[in-house]
C-alpha positions as CSV (number, residue, x, y, z in Angstrom):
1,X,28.2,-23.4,-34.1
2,X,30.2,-23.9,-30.8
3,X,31.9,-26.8,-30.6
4,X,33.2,-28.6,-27.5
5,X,35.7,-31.2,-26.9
6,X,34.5,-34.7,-26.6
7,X,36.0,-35.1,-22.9
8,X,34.5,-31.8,-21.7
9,X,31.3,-33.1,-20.9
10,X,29.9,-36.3,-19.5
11,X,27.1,-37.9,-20.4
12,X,24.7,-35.9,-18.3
13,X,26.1,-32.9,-18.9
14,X,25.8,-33.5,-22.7
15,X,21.8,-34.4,-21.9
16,X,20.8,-31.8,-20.0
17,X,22.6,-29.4,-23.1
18,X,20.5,-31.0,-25.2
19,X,17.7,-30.7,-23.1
20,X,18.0,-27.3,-22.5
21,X,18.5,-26.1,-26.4
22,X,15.0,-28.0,-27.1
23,X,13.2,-26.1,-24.3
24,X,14.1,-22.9,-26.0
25,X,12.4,-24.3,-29.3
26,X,15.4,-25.1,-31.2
27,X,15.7,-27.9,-33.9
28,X,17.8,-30.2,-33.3
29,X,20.1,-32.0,-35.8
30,X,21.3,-35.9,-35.1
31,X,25.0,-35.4,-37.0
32,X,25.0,-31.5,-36.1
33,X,24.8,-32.5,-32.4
34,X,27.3,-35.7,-33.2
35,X,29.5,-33.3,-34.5
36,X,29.4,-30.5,-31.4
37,X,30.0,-32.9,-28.7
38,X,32.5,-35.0,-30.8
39,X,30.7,-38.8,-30.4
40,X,29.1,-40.4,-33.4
41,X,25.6,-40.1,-33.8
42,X,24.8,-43.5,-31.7
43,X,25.1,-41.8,-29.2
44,X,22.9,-38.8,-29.8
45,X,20.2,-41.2,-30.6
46,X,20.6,-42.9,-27.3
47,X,20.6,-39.3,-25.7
48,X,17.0,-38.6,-27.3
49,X,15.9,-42.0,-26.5
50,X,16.7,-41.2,-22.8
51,X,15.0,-37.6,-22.8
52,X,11.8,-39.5,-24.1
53,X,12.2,-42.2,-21.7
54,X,12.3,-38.8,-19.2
55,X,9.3,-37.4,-20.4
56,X,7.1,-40.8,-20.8
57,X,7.9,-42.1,-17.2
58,X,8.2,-38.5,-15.4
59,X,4.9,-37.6,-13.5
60,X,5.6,-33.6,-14.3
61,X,5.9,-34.3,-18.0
62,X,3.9,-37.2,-18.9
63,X,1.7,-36.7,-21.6
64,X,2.3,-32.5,-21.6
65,X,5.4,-32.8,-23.8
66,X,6.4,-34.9,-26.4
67,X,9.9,-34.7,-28.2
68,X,9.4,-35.8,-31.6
69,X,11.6,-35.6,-35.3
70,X,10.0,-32.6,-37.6
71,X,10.5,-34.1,-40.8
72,X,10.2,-30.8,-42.2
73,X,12.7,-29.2,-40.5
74,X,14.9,-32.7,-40.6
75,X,15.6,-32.3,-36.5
76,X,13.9,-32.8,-33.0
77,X,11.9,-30.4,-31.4
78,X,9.7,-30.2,-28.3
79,X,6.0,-30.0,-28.6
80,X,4.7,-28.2,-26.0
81,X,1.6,-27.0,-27.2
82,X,-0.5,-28.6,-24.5
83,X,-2.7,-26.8,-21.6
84,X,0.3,-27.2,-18.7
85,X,2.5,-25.0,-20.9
86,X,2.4,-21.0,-20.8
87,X,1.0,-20.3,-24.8
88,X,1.8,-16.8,-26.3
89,X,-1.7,-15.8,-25.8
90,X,-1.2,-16.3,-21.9
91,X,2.2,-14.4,-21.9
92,X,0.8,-11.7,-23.6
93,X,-2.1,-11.1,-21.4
94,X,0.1,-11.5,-18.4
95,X,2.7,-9.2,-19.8
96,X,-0.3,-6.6,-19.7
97,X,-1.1,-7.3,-16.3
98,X,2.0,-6.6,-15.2
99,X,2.8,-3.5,-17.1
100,X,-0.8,-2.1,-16.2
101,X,0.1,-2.7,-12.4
102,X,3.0,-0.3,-11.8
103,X,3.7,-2.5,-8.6
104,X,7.5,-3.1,-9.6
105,X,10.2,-0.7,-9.8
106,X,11.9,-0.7,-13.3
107,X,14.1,-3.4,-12.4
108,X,11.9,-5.9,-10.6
109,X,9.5,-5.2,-13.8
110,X,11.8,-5.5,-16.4
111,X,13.5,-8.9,-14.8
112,X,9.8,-10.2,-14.6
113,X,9.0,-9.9,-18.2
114,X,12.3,-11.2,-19.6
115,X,12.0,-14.3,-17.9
116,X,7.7,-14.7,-19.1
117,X,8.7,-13.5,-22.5
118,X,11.7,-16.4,-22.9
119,X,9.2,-19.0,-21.9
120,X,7.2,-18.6,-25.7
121,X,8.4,-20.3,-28.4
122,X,11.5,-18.2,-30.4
123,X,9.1,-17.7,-33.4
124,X,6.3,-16.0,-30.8
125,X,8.8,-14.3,-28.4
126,X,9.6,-11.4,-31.2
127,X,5.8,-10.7,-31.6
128,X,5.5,-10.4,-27.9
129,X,8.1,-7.8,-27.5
130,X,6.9,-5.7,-30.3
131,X,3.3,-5.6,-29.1
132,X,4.3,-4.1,-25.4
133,X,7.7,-2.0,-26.8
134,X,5.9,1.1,-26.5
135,X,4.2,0.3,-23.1
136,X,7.6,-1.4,-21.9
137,X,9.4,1.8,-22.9
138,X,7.1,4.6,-21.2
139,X,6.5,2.0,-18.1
140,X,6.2,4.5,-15.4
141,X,7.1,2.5,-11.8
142,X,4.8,3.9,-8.7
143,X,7.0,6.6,-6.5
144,X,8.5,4.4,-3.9
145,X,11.0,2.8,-6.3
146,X,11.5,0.0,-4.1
147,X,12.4,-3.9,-4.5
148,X,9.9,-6.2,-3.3
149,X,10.4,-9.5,-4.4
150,X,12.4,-10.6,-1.5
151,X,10.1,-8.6,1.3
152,X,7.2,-10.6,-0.1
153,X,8.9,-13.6,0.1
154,X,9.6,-13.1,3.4
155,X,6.9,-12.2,4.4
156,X,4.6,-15.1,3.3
157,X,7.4,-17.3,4.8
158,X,6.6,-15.7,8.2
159,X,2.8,-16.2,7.5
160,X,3.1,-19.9,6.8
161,X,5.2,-20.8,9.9
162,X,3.3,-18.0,11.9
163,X,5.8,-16.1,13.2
164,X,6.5,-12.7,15.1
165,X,7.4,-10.2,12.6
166,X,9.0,-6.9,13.8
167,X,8.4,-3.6,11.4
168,X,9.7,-0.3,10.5
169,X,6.6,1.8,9.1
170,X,6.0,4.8,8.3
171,X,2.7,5.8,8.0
172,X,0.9,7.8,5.2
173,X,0.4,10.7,7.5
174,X,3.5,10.7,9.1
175,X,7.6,10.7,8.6
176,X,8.3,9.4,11.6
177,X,9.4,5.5,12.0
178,X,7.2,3.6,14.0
179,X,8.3,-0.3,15.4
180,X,5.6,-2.5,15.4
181,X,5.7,-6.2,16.3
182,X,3.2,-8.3,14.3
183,X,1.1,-11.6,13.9
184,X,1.3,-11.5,10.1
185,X,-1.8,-13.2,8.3
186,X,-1.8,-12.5,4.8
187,X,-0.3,-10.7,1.5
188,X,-2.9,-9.2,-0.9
189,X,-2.1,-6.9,-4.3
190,X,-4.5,-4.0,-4.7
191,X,-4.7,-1.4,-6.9
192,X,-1.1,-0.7,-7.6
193,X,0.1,-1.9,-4.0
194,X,1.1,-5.4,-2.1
195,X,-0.4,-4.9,1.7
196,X,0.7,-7.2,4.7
197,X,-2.4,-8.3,6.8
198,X,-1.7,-8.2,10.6
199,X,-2.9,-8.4,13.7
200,X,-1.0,-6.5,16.3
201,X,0.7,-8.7,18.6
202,X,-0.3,-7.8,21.9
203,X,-3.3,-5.5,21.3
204,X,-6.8,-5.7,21.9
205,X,-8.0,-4.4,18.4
206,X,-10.3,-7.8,17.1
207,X,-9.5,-6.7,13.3
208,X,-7.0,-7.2,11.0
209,X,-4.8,-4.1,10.2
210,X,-3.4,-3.6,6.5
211,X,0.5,-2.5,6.0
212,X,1.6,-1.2,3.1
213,X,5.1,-2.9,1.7
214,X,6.6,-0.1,-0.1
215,X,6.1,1.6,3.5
216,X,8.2,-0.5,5.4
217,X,11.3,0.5,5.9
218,X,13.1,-2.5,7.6
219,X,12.0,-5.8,9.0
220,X,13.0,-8.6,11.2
221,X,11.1,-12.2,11.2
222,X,10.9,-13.3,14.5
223,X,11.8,-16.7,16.4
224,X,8.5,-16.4,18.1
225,X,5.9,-17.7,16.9
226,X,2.1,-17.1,17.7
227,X,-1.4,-19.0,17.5
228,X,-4.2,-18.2,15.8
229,X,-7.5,-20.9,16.4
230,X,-8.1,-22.6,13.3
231,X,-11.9,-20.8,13.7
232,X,-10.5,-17.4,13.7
233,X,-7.7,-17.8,10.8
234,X,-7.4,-15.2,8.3
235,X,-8.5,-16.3,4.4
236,X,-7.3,-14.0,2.1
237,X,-9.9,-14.6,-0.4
238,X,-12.8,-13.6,1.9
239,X,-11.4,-10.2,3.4
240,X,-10.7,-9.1,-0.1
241,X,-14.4,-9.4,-0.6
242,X,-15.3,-7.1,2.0
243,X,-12.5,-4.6,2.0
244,X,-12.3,-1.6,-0.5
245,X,-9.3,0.6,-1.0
246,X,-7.5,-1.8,2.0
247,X,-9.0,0.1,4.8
248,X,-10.8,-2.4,7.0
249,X,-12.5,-0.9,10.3
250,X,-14.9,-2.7,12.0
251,X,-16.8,-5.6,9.4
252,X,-20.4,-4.5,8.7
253,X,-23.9,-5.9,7.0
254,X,-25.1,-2.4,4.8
255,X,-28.1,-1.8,2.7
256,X,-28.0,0.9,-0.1
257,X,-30.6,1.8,-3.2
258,X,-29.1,2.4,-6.1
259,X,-29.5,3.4,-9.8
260,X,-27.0,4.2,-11.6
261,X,-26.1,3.3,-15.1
262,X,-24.4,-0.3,-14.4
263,X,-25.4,-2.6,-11.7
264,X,-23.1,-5.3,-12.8
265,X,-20.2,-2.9,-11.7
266,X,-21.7,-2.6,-8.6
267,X,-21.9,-6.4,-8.1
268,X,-18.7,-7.1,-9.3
269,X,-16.7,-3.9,-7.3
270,X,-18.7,-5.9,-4.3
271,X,-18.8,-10.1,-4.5
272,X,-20.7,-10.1,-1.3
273,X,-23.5,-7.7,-2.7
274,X,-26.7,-9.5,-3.3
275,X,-29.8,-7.5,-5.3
276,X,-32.5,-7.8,-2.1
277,X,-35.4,-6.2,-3.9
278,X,-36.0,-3.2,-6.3
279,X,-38.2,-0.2,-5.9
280,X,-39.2,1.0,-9.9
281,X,-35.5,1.9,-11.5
282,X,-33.5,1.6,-7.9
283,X,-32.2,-1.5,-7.3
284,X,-32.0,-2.6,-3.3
285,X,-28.8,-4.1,-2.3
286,X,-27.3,-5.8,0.7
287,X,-23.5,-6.2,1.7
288,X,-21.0,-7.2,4.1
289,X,-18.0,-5.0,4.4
290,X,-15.5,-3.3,6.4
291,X,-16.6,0.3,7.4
292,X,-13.7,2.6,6.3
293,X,-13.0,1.8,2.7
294,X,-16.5,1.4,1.4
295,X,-17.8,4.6,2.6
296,X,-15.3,6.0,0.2
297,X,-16.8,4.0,-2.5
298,X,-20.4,4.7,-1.5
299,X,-19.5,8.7,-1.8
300,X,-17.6,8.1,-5.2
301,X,-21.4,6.8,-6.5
302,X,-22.4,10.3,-6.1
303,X,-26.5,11.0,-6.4
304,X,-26.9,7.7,-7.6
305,X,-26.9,5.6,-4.6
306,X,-28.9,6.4,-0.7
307,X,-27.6,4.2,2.1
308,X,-30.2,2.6,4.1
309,X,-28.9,0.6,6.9
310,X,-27.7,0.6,9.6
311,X,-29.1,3.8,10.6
312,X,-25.8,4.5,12.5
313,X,-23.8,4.6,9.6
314,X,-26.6,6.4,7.0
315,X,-26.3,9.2,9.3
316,X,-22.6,9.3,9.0
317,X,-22.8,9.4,5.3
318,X,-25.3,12.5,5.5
319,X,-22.6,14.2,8.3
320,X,-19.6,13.7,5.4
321,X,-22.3,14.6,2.5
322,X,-23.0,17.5,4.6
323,X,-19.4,18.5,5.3
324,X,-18.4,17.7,1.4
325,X,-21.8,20.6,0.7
326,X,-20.2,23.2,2.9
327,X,-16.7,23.2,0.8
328,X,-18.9,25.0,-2.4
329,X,-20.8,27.0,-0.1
330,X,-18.7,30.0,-1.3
């Protein structure tokens, strides 16, 4: 035990101490707590009396934790066992997420699950850390290697206040640096990678574009600012319906047949597919999507899926299908 002279710490001080031992699941002792900050054990007692005053008439903590004495234990402890605390359960599934995602560099990653992993109880924290050892120890961070966090961050600050941002990109088919200046829009997390959403400032394309972070090789947020009508803003939640593999293109209403072995994947891989009809074991199925990204996915179903409408883009199917044919001609 540390102990610490009586006039080292005020009242507050000695409170939030307190405070901050319980939140990490430790048991505290009336006359082992007396004795560490040098007061009798009065005192203490008032000190616990104030933290449950804190709890009872505080709007973040009122009836989610309780601070009560363990007779078992013979000290006070925290209950935080309610539904507006992360459980072990929930850490652990996040933990997996994460690890599963190969979005952040080793650091960034690491950093993350430290600071998930000290919010379970001390009894749960070592079962955590032995289940995702292996996993944590062969984590394998995608190529780029580069901190995010703060990019992010600035980035969605720029998005709420709707300002200019000016990039450094380097596209996927090129090494060269290209400056763009932006009307940034949104953030989403796909398939190993965080995208920006942007329109180009002065351009006349009509849709979104989609910037990869880890691409972005230097930044600057504006002091300009620009306006997007309230009819026309951007909702993250209903372009990730309609995007695959974060190409966008020009948005699109398709009709395919398919019969594959699941369609339940096919529904969920597409939340704006609906089942229009069926034709024996094919199901009939309408979608809106951008153009670029799902013909990728339509190709990856392989024999099991025919595109129907528009006519426009069947036939560009049948040109790729055809071109795909003439690689095994040999």
């Amino acid at each position: 035990m540390v102990f610490i002279n009586k006039g080292e710490l005020s009242k507050s001080l000695r409170i939030i101490s307190i405070f901050e031992r319980l939140n990490k699941g430790k048991i505290l002792n009336k006359k082992e707590e007396a004795d560490r900050f040098g007061v009798d054990e009065r005192t203490i007692q008032r000190d616990i009396k104030t933290l449950r005053n804190y709890f009872a008439g505080s709007y973040n903590y009122n009836d989610k934790i309780k601070l009560f004495y363990d007779r078992k234990k013979k000290g006070y402890r925290l209950n935080r066992g309610d539904s507006s605390w992360l459980n072990q359960e929930e850490i652990l599934a996040m933990t997996k997420v994460l690890l599963e995602s190969r979005s952040f560099n080793e650091r960034e990653m690491n950093q993350l699950l430290d600071k998930l992993i000290l919010q379970a109880e001390p009894k749960e924290k070592k079962h955590i850390e032995e289940v995702i050892a292996n996993e944590r120890f062969h984590y394998n961070p995608l190529s780029h290697c580069k901190d995010l966090f703060e990019m992010i961050w600035d980035f969605s600050k720029a998005i709420r206040e709707k300002r200019i941002l000016e990039v450094d990109y380097i596209k996927a088919t090129s090494s060269e640096i290209n400056r763009r200046c932006l009307k940034p829009v949104g953030i989403i997390f796909s398939e190993f990678y965080f995208y920006l959403i942007a329109y180009i400032d002065g351009s006349d394309i009509d849709f979104p574009i989609v910037y990869r972070l880890d691409r972005v090789e230097g930044y600057q947020v504006k002091e300009e600012k620009f306006k997007i009508p309230y009819s026309e803003r951007f909702e993250e939640g209903e372009f990730r319906k309609r995007v695959q593999f974060m190409y966008t293109g020009k948005l699109m209403r398709i009709k395919f047949k398919f019969w594959g072995r699941s369609i339940e994947a096919i529904l969920d891989r597409l939340p704006t597919a609906q089942i229009v009809g069926e034709e024996g074991d094919k199901y009939i199925v309408e979608a809106e999507v951008y153009g670029e990204g799902i013909k990728m996915w339509l190709l990856s179903q392989g024999e099991y899926l025919e595109v129907i409408e528009p006519a426009s883009f069947r036939n560009e199917i049948k040109g790729t299908v055809e071109k795909m044919l003439g690689n095994y001609s040999l």
